[in-house]
C-alpha positions as CSV (number, residue, x, y, z in Angstrom):
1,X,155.0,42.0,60.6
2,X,157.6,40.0,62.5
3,X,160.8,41.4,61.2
4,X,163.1,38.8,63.1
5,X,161.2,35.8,62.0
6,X,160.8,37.5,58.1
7,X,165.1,37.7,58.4
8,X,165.2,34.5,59.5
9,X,163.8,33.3,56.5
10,X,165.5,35.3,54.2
11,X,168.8,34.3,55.8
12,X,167.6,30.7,55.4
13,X,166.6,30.9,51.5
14,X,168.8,29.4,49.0
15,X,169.4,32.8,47.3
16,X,170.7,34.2,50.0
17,X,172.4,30.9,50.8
18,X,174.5,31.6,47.7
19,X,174.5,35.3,47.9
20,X,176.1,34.6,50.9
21,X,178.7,31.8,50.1
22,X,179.7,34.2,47.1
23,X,180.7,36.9,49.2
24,X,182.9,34.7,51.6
25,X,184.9,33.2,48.3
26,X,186.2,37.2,48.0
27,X,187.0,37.5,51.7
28,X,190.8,36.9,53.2
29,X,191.0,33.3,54.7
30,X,192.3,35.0,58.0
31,X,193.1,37.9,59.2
32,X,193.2,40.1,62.6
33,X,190.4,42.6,62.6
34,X,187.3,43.0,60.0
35,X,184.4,45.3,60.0
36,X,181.0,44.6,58.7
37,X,178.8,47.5,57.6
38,X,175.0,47.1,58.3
39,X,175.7,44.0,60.2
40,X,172.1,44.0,60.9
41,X,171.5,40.8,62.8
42,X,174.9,40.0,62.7
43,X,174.8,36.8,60.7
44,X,177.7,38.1,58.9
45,X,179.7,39.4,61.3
46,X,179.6,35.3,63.1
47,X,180.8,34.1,60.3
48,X,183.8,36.8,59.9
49,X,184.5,35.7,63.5
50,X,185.9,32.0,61.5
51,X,188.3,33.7,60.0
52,X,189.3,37.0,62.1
53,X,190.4,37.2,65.5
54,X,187.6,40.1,65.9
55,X,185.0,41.5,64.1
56,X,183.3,45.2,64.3
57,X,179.2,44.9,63.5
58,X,178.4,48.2,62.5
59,X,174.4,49.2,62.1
60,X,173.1,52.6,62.7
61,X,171.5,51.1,65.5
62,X,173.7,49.1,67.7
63,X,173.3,45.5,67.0
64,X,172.0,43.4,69.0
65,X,174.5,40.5,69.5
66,X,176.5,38.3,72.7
67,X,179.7,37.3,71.5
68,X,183.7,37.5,72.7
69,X,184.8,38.2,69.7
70,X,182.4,40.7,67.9
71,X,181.9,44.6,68.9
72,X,179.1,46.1,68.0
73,X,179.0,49.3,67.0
74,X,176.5,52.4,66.1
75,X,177.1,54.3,63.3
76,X,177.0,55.4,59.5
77,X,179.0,54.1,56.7
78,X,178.5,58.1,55.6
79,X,181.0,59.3,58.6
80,X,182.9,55.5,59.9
81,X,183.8,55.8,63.8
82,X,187.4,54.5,63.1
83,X,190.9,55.4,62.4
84,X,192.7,55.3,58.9
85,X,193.6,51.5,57.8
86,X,192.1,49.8,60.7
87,X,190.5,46.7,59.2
88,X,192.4,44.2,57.2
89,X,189.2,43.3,55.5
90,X,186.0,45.6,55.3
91,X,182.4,44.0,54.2
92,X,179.8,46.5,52.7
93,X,176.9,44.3,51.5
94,X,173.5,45.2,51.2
95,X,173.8,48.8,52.1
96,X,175.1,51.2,49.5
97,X,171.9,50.7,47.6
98,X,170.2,52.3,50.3
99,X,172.6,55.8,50.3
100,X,171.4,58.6,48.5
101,X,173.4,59.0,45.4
102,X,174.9,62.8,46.5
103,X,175.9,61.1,49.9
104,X,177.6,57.8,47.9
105,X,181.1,59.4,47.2
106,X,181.3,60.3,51.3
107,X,180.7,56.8,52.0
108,X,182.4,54.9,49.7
109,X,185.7,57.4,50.1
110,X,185.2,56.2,54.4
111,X,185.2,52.7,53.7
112,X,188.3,53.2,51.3
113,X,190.1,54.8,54.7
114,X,189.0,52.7,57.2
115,X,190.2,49.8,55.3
116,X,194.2,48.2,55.8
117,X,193.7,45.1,53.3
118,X,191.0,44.3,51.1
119,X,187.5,45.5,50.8
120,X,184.4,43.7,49.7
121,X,181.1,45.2,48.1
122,X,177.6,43.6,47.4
123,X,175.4,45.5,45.4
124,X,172.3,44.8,43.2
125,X,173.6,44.7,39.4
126,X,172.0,47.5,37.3
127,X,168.9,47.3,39.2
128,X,165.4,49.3,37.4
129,X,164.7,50.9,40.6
130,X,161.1,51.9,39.1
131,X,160.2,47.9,39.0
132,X,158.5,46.6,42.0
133,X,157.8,50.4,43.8
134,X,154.6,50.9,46.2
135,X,153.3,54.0,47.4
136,X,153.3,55.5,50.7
137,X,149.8,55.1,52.3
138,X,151.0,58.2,54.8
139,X,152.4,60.9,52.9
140,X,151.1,59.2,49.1
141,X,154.7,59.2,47.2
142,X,156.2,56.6,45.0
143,X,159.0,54.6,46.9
144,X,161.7,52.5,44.9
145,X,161.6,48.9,45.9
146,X,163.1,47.8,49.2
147,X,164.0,51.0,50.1
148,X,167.0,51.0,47.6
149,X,167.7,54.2,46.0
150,X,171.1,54.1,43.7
151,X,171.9,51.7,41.3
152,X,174.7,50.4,40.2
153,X,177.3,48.9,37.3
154,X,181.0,48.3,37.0
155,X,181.6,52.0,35.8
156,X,179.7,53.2,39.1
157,X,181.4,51.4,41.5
158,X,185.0,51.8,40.0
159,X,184.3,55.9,39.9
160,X,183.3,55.1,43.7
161,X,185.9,53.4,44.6
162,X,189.1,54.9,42.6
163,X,191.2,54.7,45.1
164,X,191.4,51.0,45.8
165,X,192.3,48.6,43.3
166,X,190.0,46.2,41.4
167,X,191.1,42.8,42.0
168,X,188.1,40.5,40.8
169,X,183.5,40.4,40.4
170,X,181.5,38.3,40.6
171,X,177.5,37.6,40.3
172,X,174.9,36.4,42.1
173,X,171.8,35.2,40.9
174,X,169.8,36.2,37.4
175,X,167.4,38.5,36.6
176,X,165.3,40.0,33.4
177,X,163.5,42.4,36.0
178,X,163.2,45.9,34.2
179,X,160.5,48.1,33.1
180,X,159.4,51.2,31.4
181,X,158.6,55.1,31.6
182,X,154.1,54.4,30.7
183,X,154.3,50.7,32.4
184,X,156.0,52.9,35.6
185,X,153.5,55.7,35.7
186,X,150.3,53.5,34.7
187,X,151.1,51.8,38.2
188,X,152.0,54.7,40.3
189,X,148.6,55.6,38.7
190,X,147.2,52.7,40.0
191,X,148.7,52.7,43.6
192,X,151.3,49.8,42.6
193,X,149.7,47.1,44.0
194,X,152.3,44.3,43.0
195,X,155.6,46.3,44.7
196,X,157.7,45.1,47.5
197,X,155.0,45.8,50.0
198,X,156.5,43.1,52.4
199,X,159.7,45.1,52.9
200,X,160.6,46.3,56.6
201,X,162.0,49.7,55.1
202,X,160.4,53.1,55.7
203,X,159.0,55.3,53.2
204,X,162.4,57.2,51.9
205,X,160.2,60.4,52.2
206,X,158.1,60.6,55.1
207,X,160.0,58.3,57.0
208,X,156.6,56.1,57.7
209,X,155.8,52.4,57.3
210,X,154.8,52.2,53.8
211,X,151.9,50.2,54.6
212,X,149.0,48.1,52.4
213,X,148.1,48.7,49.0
214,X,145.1,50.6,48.8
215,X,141.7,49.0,47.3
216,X,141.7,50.3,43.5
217,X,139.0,52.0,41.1
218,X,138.2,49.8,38.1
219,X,140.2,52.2,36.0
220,X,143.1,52.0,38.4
221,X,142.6,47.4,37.2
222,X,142.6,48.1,34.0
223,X,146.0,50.7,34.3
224,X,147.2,47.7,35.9
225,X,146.8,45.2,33.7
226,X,147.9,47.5,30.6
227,X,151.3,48.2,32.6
228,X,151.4,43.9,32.6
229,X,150.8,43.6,28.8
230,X,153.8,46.3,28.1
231,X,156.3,44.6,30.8
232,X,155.4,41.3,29.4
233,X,156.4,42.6,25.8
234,X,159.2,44.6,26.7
235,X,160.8,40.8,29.0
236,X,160.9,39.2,25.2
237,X,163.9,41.9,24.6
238,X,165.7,41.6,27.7
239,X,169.0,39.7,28.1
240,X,169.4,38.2,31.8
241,X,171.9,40.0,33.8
242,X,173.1,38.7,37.3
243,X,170.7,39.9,40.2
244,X,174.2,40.8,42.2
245,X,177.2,41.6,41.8
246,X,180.2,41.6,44.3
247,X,183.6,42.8,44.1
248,X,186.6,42.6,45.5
249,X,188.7,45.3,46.3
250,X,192.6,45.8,47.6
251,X,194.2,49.1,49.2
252,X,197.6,50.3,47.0
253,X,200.4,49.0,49.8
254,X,201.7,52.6,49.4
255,X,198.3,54.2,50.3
256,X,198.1,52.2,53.6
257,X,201.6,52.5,54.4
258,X,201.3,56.2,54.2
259,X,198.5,56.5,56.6
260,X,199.4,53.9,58.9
């Protein structure tokens, strides 16, 4: 799998077009110094650099990018290599779903110090994390989908983030996705063949690509299909949520003045 050309595309796609567009309507029009967390390719990050006079890319691996104005940085959004109230505007998208839910608290409470100004999340919005899982053709365990492993709400993210003010939310997108207990286990049972087996994430136990999807036993077909029929009931009950949701945050003027 080509990873570059796969995020490419994904940048290109009209969902993540809008996903995108959303974000910057929540950003600070200008502003001295930002930081981008998982920064990844850094297509972020050079669009931060239109409105800030420099931008910190931080990945845990040190991003790959040439430009004047943009730092990149390696590091983890569980233990930020910065200062107190550094960054008048701090961007956290695509990434929390991916921290462990006893590690969330650390790195929430880090981007809540680092920050000077505002702070902007993107999260999926009450995401099933049992829709769409494969299974680990190394080690044989049930991964969530995309590597994502905490979900979230508006009750979540405000316990997260307590210290910073909610200013505004938004969504993204709109989704029925969701599933059940007997339609999840049928299709661990049956290897998940339909998960997110195009994702560039590693197993979140082993550590391994997560691979193909194995060949299955007629049983495994027909546990397959039955976890199909009981989805496709349970989607005539579901009310469409949004697919994301992002929200802007703002640090108490008190709380960075006392740091500062």
């Amino acid at each position: 799998m080509n990873v570059s050309s796969n995020l490419t595309e994904y940048r290109a796609s009209p969902a993540e077009q809008k996903r995108v567009a959303d974000l910057f309507t929540l950003l600070p029009a200008t502003g001295v110094r930002a930081l981008d967390i998982g920064a990844r390719d850094c297509y972020l990050a050079k669009i931060l650099v239109e409105r800030f006079e420099r931008v910190v890319a931080l990945d845990l691996e040190r991003p790959q990018v040439e430009h004047p104005a943009i730092d990149p940085v390696a590091g983890s959004v569980t233990c930020l290599p910065f200062e107190d109230n550094q960054f008048d505007a701090v961007l956290c998208a695509e990434v929390l779903e991916h921290i462990p839910e006893h590690l969330l608290a650390t790195a929430c409470s880090e981007i809540s110090r680092v920050a000077r100004g505002q702070v902007v999340i993107g999260v999926p919005y009450r995401q099933d994390l049992r829709s769409g899982r494969t299974t680990c053709q190394h080690c044989g365990k049930s991964n969530p989908p995309w590597g994502h492993v905490s979900s979230f709400d508006e009750a979540h993210l405000r316990s997260l983030f307590g210290a910073l003010i909610w200013e505004k939310s938004s969504f993204v997108g709109t989704t029925v996705e969701s599933t059940n207990w007997l339609s999840a286990a049928l299709l661990d049972y049956a290897g998940n063949p339909f998960g997110t087996w195009r994702q560039d994430e590693a197993c979140v136990h082993c550590g391994s690509a997560i691979g193909s999807p194995a060949a299955r036993t007629p049983v495994q077909r027909i546990a397959t299909r039955l976890a199909f029929v009981l989805n496709s009931l349970q989607a005539r009950f579901v009310e469409p949520r949004g697919n994301w949701i992002h929200v802007l945050f703002s640090k108490p003027s008190a709380m960075a003045g006392s740091i500062a």
